[in-house]
C-alpha positions in Angstrom: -58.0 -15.9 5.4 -56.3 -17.1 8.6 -52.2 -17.1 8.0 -49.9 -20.2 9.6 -47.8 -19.8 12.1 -45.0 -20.5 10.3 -45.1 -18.7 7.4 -43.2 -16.1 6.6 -44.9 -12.3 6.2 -43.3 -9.6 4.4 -43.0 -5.9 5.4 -47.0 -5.2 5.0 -48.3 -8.5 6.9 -49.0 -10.3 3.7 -47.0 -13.5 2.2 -46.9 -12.3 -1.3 -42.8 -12.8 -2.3 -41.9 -14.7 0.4 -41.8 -18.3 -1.1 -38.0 -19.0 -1.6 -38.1 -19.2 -5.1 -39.8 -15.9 -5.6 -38.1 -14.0 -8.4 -37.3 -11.2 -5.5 -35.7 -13.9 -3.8 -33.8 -15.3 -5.7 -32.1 -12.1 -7.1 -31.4 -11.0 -3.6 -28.6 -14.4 -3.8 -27.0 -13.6 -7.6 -23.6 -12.4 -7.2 -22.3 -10.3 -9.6 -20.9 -6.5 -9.4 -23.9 -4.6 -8.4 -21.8 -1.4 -7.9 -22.6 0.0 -10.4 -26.5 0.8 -10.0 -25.5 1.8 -6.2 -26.0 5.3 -4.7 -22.4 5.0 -3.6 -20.4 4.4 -7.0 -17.4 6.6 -7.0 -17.6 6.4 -10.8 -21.4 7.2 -11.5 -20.7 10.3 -8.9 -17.2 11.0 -11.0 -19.5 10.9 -14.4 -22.2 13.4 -12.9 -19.6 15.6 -11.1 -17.6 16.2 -14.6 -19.6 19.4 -16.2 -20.6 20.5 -12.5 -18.7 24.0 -12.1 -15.1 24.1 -11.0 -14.4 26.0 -7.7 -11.9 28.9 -8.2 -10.2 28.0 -5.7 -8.9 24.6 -7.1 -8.1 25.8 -10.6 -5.1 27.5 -12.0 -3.9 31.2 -11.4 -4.4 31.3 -15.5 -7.8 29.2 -15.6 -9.3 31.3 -12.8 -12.3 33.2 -13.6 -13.1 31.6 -16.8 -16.2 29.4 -15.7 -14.7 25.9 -16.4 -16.0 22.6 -15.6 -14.0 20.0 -13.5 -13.9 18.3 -16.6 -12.5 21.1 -18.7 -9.9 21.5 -15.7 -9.0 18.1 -15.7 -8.3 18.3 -19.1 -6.5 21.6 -18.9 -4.5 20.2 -16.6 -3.2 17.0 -18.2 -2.3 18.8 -21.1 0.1 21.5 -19.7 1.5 18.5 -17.9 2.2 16.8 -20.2 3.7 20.1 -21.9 5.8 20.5 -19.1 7.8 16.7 -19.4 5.4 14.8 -17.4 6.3 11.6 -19.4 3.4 9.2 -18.3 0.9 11.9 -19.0 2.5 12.4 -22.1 2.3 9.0 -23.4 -1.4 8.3 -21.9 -2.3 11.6 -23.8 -0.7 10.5 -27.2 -2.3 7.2 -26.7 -5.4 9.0 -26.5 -5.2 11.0 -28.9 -2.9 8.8 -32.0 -4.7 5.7 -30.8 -2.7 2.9 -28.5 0.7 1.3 -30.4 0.0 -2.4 -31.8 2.7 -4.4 -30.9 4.6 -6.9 -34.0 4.0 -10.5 -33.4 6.9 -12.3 -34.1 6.7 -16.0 -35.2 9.9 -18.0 -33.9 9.5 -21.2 -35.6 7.5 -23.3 -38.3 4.1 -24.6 -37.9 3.4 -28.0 -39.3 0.1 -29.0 -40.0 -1.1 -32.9 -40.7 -4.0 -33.8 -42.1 -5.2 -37.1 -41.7 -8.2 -38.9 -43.8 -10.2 -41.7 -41.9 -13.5 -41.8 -44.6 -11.7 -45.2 -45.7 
């Protein structure tokens, strides 16, 4: 089957996907976050980094030797901050842990409601 000039090939030579509204094609122009099924997501490396083995090095004198994950470090290492007076760690911990403060809502006012019958 002889192919126009001027239509488009893909990759292999052949026109299959090419038509604009191809399904290919017209993900290729959504917008939306995409980030997040990338290769270079700092999060999705974050996640699969967090029960790789901590190096010694990077760990505290009294956490050395002791075979902990970076996530068991991290954690380590929050708490005895927090311990220590670190007020913002302190409060993100508690918040953790108790569950985030609900703050009053206070009414400042009356709230009149009319209602009106027009089935006449």
């Amino acid at each position: 089957m002889a192919k126009s000039t001027d239509e488009k090939l893909n990759r292999n030579g052949e026109a299959q996907g090419m038509h604009p509204n191809s399904r290919k094609n017209l993900d290729r122009g959504r917008k939306g976050n995409n980030h997040a099924d990338k290769d270079y997501s700092i999060t999705r490396i974050l996640k699969e980094m967090a029960d790789d083995p901590a190096p010694e090095r990077w760990l505290e004198v009294e956490d050395q030797g002791k075979g902990l994950t970076y996530r068991q470090a991290a954690a380590r290492r929050i708490w005895i901050d927090a311990i220590r007076g670190n007020a913002k760690i302190t409060g993100e911990l508690l918040d953790r842990l108790e569950g985030k403060v609900t703050q009053p809502v206070a009414n400042e006012g009356t709230i009149t409601l009319r209602i009106v019958d027009d089935s006449d």
